[in-house]
DRENZATOR-541087 format. One record per atom (N, C-alpha, C): x, y, z. Coordinates in steps of 0.05 Angstrom, whole numbers, padded with zeros to 5 digits, always signed. Layout:
N
XYZ...
END
This chain:
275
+01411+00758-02278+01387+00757-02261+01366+00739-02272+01374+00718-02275+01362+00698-02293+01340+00703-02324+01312+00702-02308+01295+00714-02333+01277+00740-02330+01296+00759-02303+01280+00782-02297+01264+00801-02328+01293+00797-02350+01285+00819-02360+01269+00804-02383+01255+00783-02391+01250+00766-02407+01219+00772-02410+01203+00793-02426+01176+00798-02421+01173+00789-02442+01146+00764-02447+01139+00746-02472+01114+00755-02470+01100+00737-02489+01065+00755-02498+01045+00749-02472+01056+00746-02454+01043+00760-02424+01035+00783-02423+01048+00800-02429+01057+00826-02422+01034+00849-02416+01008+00833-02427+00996+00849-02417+00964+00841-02394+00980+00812-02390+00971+00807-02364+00976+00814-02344+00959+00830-02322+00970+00835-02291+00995+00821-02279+01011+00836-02272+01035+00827-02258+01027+00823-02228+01038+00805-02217+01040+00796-02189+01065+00792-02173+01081+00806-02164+01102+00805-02147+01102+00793-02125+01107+00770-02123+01110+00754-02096+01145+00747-02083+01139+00753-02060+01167+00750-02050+01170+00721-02033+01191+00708-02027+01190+00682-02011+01181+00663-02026+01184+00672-02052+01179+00643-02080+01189+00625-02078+01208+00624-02064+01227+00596-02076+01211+00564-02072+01196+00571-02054+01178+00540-02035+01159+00552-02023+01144+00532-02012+01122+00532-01988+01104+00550-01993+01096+00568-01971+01065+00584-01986+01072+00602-02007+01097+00618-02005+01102+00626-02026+01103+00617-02057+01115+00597-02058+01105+00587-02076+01076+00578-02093+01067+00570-02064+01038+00562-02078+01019+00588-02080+01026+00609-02064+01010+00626-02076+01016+00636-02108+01041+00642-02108+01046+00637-02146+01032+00620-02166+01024+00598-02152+01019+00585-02173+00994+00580-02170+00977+00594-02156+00950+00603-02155+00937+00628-02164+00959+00648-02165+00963+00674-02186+00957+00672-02204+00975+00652-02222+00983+00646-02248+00961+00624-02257+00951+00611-02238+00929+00592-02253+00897+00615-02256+00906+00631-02243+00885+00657-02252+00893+00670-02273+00918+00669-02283+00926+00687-02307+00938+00705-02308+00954+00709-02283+00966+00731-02279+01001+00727-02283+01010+00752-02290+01039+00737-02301+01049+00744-02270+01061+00717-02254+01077+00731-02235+01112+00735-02233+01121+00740-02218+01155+00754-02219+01162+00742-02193+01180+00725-02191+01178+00710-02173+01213+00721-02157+01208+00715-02130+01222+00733-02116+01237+00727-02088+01258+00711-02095+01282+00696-02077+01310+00700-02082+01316+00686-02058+01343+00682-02058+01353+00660-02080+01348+00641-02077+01355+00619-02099+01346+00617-02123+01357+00622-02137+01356+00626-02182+01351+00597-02180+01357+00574-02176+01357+00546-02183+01322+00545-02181+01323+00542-02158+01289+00542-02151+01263+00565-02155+01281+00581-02164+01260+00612-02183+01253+00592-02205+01277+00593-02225+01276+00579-02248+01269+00552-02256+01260+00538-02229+01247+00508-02227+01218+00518-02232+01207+00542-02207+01188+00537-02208+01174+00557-02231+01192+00578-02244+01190+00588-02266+01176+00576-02291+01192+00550-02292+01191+00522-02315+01161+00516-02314+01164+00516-02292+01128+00495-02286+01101+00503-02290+01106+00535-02280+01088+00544-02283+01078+00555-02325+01107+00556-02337+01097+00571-02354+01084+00533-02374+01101+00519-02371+01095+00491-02374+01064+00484-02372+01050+00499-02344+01026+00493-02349+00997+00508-02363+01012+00520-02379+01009+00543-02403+01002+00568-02387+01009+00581-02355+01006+00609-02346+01017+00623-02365+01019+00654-02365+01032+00676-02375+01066+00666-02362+01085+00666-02373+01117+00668-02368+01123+00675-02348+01137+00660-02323+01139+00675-02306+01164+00688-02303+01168+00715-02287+01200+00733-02290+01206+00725-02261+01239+00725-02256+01247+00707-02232+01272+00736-02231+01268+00742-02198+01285+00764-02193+01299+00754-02169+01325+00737-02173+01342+00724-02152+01359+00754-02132+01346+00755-02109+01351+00784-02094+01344+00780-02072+01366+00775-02046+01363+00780-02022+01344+00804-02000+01330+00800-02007+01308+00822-01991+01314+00829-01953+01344+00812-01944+01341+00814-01922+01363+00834-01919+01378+00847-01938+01392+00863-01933+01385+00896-01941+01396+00909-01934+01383+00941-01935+01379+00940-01968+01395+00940-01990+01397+00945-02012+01383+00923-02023+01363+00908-02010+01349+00888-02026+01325+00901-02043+01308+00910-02024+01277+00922-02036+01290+00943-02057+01305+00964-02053+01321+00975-02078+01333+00966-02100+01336+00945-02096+01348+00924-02122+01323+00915-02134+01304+00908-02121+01279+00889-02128+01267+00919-02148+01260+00940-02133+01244+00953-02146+01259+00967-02169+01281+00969-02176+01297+00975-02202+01293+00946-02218+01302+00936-02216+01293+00903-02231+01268+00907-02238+01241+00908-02225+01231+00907-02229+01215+00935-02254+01224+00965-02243+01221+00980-02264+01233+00971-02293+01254+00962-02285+01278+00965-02323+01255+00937-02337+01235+00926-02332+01219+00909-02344+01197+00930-02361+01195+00950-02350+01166+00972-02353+01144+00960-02345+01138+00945-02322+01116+00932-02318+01111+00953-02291+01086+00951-02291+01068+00961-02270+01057+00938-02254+01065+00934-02219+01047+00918-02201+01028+00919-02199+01015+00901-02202+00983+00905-02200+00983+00886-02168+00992+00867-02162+00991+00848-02139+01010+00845-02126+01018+00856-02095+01043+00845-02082+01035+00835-02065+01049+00809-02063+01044+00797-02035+01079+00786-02028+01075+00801-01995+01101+00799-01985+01101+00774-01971+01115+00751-01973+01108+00738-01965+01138+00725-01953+01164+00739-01962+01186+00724-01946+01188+00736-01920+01198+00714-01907+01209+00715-01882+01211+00689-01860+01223+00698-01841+01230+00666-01822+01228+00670-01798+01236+00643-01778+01228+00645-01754+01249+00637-01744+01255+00639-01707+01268+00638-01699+01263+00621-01665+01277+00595-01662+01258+00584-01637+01276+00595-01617+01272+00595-01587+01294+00586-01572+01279+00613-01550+01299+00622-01526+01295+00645-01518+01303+00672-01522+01294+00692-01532+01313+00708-01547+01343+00712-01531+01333+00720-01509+01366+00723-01497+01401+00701-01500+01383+00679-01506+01404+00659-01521+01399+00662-01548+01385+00671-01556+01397+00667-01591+01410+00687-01605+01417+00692-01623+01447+00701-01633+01429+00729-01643+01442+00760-01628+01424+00771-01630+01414+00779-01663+01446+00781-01681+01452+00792-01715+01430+00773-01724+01421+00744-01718+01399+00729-01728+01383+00743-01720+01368+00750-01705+01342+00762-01688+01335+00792-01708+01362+00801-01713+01358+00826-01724+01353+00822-01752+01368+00806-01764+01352+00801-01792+01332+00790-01798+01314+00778-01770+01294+00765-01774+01270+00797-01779+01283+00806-01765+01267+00835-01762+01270+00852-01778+01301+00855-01799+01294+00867-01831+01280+00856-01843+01273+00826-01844+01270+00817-01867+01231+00812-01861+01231+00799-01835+01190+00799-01834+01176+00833-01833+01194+00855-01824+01184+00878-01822+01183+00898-01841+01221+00900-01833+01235+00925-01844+01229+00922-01887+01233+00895-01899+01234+00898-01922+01207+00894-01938+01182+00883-01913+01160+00891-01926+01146+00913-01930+01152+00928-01910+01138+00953-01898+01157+00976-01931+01182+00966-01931+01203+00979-01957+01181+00971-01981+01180+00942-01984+01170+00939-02019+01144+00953-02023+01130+00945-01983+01099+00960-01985+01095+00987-02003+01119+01010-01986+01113+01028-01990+01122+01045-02030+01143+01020-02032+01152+01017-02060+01134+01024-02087+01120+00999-02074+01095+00996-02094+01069+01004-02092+01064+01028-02074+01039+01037-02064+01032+01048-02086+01048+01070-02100+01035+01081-02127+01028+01067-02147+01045+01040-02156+01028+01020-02173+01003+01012-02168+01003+01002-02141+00980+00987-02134+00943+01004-02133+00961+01043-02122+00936+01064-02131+00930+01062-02153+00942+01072-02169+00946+01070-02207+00925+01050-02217+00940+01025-02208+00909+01003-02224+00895+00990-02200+00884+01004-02176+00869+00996-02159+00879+00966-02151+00906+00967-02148+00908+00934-02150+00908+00923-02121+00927+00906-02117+00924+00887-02090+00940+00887-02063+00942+00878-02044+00967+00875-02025+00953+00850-02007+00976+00831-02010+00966+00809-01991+00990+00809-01977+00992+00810-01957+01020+00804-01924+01007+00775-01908+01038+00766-01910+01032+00740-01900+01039+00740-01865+01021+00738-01849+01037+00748-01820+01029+00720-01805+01014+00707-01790+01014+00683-01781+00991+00685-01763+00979+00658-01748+00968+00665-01721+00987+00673-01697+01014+00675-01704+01025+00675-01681+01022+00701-01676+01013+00723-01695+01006+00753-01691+00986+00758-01666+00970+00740-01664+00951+00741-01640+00960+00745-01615+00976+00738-01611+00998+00718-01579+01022+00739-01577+01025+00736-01555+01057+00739-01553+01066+00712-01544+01097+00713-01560+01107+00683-01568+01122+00678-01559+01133+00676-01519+01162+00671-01509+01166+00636-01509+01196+00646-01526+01205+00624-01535+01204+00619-01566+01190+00644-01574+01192+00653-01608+01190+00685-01608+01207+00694-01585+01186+00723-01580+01192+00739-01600+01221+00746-01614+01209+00773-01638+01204+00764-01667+01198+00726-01661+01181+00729-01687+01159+00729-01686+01148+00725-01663+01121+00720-01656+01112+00760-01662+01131+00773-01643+01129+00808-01645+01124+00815-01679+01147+00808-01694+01142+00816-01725+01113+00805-01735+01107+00790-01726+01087+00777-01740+01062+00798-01731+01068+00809-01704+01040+00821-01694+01039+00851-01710+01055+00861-01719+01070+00877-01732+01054+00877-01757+01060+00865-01772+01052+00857-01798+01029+00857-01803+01006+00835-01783+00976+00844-01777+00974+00869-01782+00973+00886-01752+00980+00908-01744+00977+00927-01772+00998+00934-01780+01005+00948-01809+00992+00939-01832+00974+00911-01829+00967+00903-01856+00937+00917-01850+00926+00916-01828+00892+00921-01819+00893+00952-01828+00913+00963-01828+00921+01000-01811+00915+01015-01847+00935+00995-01866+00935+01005-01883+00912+00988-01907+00901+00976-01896+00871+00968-01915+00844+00993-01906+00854+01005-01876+00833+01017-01879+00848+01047-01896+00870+01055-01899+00883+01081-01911+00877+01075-01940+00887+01056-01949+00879+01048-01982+00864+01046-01992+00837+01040-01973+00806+01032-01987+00795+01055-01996+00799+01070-01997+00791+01100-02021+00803+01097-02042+00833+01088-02040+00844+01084-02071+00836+01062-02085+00814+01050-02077+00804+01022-02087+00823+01007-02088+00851+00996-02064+00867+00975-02062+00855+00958-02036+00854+00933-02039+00842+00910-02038+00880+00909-02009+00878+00903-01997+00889+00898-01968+00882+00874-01943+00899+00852-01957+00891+00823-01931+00922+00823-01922+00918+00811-01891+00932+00789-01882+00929+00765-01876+00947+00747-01884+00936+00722-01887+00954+00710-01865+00938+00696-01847+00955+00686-01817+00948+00660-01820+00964+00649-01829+00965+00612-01821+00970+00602-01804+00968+00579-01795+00983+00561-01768+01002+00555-01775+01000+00531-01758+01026+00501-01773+01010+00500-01806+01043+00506-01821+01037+00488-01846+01065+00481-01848+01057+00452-01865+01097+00446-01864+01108+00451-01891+01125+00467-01877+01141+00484-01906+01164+00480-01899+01193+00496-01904+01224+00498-01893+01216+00515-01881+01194+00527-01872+01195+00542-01844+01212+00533-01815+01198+00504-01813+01207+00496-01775+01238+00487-01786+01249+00475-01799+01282+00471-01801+01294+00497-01798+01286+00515-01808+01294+00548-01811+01290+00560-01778+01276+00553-01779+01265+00568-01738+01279+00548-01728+01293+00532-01727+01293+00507-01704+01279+00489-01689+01264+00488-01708+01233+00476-01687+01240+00439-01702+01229+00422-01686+01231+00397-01703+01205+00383-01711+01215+00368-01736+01197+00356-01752+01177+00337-01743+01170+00333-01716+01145+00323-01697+01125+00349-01692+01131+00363-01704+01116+00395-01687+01084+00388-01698+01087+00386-01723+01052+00376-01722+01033+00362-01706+01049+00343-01695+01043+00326-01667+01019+00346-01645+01032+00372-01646+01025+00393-01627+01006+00410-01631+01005+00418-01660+00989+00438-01676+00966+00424-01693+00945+00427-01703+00932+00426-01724+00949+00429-01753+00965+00419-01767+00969+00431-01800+00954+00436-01816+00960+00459-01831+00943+00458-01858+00964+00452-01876+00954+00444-01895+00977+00442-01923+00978+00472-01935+01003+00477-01953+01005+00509-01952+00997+00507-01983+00983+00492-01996+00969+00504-02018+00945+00509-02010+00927+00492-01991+00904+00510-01981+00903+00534-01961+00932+00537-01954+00934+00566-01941+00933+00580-01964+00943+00580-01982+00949+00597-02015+00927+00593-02018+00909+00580-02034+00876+00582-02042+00863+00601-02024+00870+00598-01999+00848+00612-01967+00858+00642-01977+00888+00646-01977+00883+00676-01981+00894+00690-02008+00893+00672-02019+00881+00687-02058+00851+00686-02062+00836+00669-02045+00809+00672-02054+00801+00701-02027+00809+00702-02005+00804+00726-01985+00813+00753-02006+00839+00755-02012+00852+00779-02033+00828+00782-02049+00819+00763-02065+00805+00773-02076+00769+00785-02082+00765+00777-02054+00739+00775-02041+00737+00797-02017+00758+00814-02019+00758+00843-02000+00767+00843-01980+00773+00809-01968+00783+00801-01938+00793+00818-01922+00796+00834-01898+00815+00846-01886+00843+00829-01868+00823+00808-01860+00845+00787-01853+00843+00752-01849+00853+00736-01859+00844+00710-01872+00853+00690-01848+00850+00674-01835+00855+00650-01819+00856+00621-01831+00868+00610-01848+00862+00592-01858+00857+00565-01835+00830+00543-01835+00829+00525-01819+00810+00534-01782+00789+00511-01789+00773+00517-01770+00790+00523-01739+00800+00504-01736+00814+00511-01708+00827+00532-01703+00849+00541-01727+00855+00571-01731+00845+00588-01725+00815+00594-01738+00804+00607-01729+00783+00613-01702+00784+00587-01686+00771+00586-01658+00795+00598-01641+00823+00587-01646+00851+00594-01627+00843+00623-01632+00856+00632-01649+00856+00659-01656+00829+00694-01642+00801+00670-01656+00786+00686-01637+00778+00685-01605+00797+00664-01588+00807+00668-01568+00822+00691-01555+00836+00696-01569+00866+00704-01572+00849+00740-01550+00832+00740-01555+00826+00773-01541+00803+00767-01523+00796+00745-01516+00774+00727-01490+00791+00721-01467+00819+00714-01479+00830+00701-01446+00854+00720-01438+00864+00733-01413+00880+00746-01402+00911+00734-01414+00925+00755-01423+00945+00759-01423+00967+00738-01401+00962+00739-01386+00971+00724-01355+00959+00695-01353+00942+00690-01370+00947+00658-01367+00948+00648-01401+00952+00667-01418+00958+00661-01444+00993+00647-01444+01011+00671-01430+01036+00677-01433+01055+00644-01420+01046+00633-01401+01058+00607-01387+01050+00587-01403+01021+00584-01422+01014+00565-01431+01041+00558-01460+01034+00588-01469+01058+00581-01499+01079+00589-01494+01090+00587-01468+01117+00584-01461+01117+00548-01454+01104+00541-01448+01108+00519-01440+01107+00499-01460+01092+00513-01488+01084+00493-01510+01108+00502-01519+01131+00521-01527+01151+00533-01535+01178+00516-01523+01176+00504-01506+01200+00492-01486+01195+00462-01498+01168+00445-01496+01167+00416-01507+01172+00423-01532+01176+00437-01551+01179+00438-01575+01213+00441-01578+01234+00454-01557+01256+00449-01555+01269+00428-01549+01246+00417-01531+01254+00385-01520+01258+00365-01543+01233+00366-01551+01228+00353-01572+01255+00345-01597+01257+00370-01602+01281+00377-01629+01304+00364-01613+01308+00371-01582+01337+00352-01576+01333+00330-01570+01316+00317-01570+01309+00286-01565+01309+00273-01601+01307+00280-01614+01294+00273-01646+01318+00266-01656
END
């Protein structure tokens, strides 16, 4: 399990559990962790790219980072993660759930076994590590950041149950910042737009999509909500327009929301088969 069990004179820096390390915001929120000082445990499918970005970070003299190569989209993932992560003796002080993927198309054509792991893996295995690490996080008043999107705002036909997980995740992130804030745990969701990560190859979306959206780059989505985590945020929008779409999102009817991002959902199919 590469350098799970490898605890160096970190050890008694705050631990940070981030999932969806391998790249993109996940990544950069690690390495916004760790440029705070915090030892993080980094938490993917791929050991190659744990252990790349393992290298780099300790390279830029952070605390060591521990790399826990573990599929989180299967039932026995979050159970694997949180034994791995006990046999260290470390206590979470910071989780942020941050794996998961998307899916373009109409659901009724897409392959339903994909649809459903899209739905272990943005729901079922955060809501698992959530509840995993609740007693750590009471214990040293520590953190929870969930990464859910602006697409939580919307309903998304033509991305509909990722667009649904995502609303989900809000949802459960707002629900349980207000349940935790007696135990002094700190509770954001951090909803980004377009940022270009291996997100849209992973959804099917194609690499003109920025064309359509505003981007942010996903280390200032990572700065937007490690500086929100740590500033009490309940829920973070990274990027002005973000946040004008978004506080739309409960001004305009349902009924003329629903044809517009169906329609922006279909040129975005076009698009990918013309490219």
């Amino acid at each position: 399990m590469g350098k799970a069990g490898s605890i160096v004179s970190a050890a008694l820096s705050p631990l940070a559990l981030v999932t969806g390390a391998s790249g993109g915001i996940g990544a950069d929120i690690a390495r916004v962790l760790a440029r705070r000082g915090l030892q993080v445990a980094l938490v993917a499918r791929s050991l190659d790219k744990l252990d790349a970005l393992a290298a780099e970070i300790g390279s830029a003299g952070a605390p060591a980072a521990l790399v826990f190569p573990i599929d989180l989209s299967v039932a026995e993932g979050p159970r694997r993660l949180e034994e791995a992560v006990r046999a260290t003796n470390r206590r979470v002080d910071v989780l942020v759930n941050n794996a998961g993927f998307g899916l373009a198309g109409q659901a009724a054509d897409l392959d339903r076994d994909e649809q459903l792991a899209m739905i272990d893996l943005n729901v079922r295995a955060l809501v698992d590590l959530t509840l995993r690490f609740a007693p750590d996080l009471v214990a040293g008043r520590g953190r929870l950041l969930n990464v859910a999107s602006v697409a939580a705002f919307f309903p998304g036909p033509g991305m509909a149950v990722y667009y649904a997980t995502k609303a989900f995740v809000l949802s459960f992130s707002e629900a349980m910042a207000q349940e935790m804030k007696a135990s002094g745990v700190g509770v954001t969701a951090l909803c980004p737009g377009m940022t270009p990560t291996g997100f849209q190859e992973r959804a099917g979306l194609p690499a003109s999509l920025g064309r359509l959206a505003p981007e942010t780059s996903s280390m200032s989505v990572a700065e937007a909500g490690v500086a929100g985590l740590y500033a009490g945020r309940r829920v973070v929008v990274p990027g002005a327009i973000n946040k004008i779409f978004t506080g739309l999102a409960g001004l305009t009817p349902r009924a003329a929301i629903l044809p517009i991002l169906h329609r922006a959902q279909g040129s975005r199919r076009r698009d990918k088969g013309s490219s």
